[in-house]
N, C-alpha and C positions, 0 to 999 in steps of 0.2 A: 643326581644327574638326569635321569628318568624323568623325575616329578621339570626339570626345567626346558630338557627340551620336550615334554606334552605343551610347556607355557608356553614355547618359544612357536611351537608348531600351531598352535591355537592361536596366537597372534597372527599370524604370518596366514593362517587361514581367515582371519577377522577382516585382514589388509584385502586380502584377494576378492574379497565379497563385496566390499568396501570398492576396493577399483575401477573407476568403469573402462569397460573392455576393450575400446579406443582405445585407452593410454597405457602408456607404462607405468607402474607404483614401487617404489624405494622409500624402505622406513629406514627414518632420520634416526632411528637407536628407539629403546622403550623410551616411552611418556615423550619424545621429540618431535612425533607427526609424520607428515608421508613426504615425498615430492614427488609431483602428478607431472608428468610427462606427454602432453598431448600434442606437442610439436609436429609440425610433416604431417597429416594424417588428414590430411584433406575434409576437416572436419567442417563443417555447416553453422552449427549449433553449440553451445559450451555446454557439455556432457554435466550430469547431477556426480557434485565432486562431493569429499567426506570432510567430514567440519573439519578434522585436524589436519587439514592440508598445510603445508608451512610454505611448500614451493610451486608454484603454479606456472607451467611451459605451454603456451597456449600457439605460438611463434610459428608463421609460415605455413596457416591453413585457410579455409576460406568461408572465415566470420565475416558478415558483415554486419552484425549486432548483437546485443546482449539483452535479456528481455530483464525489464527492471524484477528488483529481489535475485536474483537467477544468482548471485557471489554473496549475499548479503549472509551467508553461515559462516563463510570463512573469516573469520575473527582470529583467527592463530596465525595467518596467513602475512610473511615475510618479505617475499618476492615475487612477483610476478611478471613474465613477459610474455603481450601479445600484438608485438608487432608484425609484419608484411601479412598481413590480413587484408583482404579489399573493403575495410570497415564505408559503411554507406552512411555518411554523417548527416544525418537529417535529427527530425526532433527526438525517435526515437537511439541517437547514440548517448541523449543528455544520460541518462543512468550508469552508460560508462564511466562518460570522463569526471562525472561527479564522483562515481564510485574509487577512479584512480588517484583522482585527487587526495581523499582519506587516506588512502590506503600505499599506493607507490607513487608520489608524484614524479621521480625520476623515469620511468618507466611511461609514462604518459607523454613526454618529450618525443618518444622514438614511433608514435605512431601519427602516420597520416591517413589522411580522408583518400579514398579511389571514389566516390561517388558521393552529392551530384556533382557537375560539370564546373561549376562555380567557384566548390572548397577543394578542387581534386589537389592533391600533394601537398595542400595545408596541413599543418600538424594540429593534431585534435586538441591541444590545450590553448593551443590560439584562440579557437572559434569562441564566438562572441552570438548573442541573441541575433545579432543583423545577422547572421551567415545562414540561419538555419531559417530560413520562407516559409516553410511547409508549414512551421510551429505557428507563425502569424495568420496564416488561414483558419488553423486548427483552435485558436484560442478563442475567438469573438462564440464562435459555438458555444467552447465548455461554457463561459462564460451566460452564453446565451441560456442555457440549460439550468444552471445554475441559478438565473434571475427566475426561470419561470417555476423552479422546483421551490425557492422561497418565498415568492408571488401567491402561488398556491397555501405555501404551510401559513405565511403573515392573513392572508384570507380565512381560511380555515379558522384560524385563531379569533379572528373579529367576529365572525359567524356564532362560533363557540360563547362567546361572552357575550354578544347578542341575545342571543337565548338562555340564559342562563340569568340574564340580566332582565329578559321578557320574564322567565317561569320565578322570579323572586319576585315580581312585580304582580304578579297572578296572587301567586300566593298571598303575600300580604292584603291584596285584593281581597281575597278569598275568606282571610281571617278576617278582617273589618266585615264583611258580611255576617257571617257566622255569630261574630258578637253583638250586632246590631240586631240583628235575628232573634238573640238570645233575649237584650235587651227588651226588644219590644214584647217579646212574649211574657216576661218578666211582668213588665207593668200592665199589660193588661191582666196579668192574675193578679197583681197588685187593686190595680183599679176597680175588678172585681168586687174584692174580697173588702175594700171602703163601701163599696157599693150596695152590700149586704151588709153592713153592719147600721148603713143608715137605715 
């Protein structure tokens, strides 16, 4: 009994560590996972949760985004609800609802857009590429970036075989010399050496 609860305390101190200190943590039983409790807590930010989260209460605090990767450990992860949040639906909520999508799409239903002006009280699974503006300013750039990052490397590459294509062209150059060189020298010891014999 001793040897079980050192285990049961050593867990239960793994949990606490594991916690983050916003929320509340409840272990779902050994090898079951936590349920994270961040409800009410007028949170900003979604706190770094523990992989075996199974229950995630995120509900009635004041997210208005998630920064892409920021859930992508929770793999074990059951449930989750984050809605009445003032979520600001612009380009960067796409990692949300794509992420809710996989993961709970019931739970995606209950949440709406507070910002901007345009989607307010839309429910986030609605939104569509036309809703989000900001994304269509923002793309012609990547975009733009993108053309002159491969502009550059396609260039670089022609350069590259350019010269590469000049210094074989040397070289073989270089060797027809050499043996021509060789030649000539040749026959004039050849030519020589007729020469003295007459």
């Amino acid at each position: 009994t001793v040897v079980g609860f050192a285990i049961s305390l050593l867990f239960h101190m793994t949990q606490t560590e594991v916690c983050p200190p916003s929320c509340n943590c409840k272990s779902l039983g050994e090898m079951k996972g936590l349920q994270i409790d961040c409800s009410s807590r007028k949170l900003t930010e979604v706190p770094a949760l523990p992989d075996d989260t199974k229950r995630l209460y995120l509900q009635n605090n004041s997210l208005t985004s998630v920064p892409p990767g920021a859930l992508d450990n929770l793999r074990s992860l059951e449930e989750v609800k984050v809605f009445d949040n003032p979520w600001n639906c612009d380009c960067h909520i796409l990692y949300l609802k794509l992420w809710l999508e996989d993961v709970s799409a019931p739970s995606l239903a209950n949440i709406r857009c507070a910002t901007p002006a345009p989607v307010r009280m839309k429910p986030l699974g609605e939104l569509t590429g036309n809703d989000l503006g900001i994304c269509k300013k923002l793309l012609p750039i990547k975009c733009l970036e993108f053309f002159w990052r491969d502009l550059i490397l396609i260039a670089g590459a022609i350069i590259t075989l350019i010269l590469v294509a000049c210094a074989l062209k040397f070289s073989k150059k270089l060797v027809c010399q050499i043996n021509l060189s060789q030649y000539d020298s040749r026959r004039r010891l050849f030519g020589k050496r007729i020469s003295k014999n007459h």
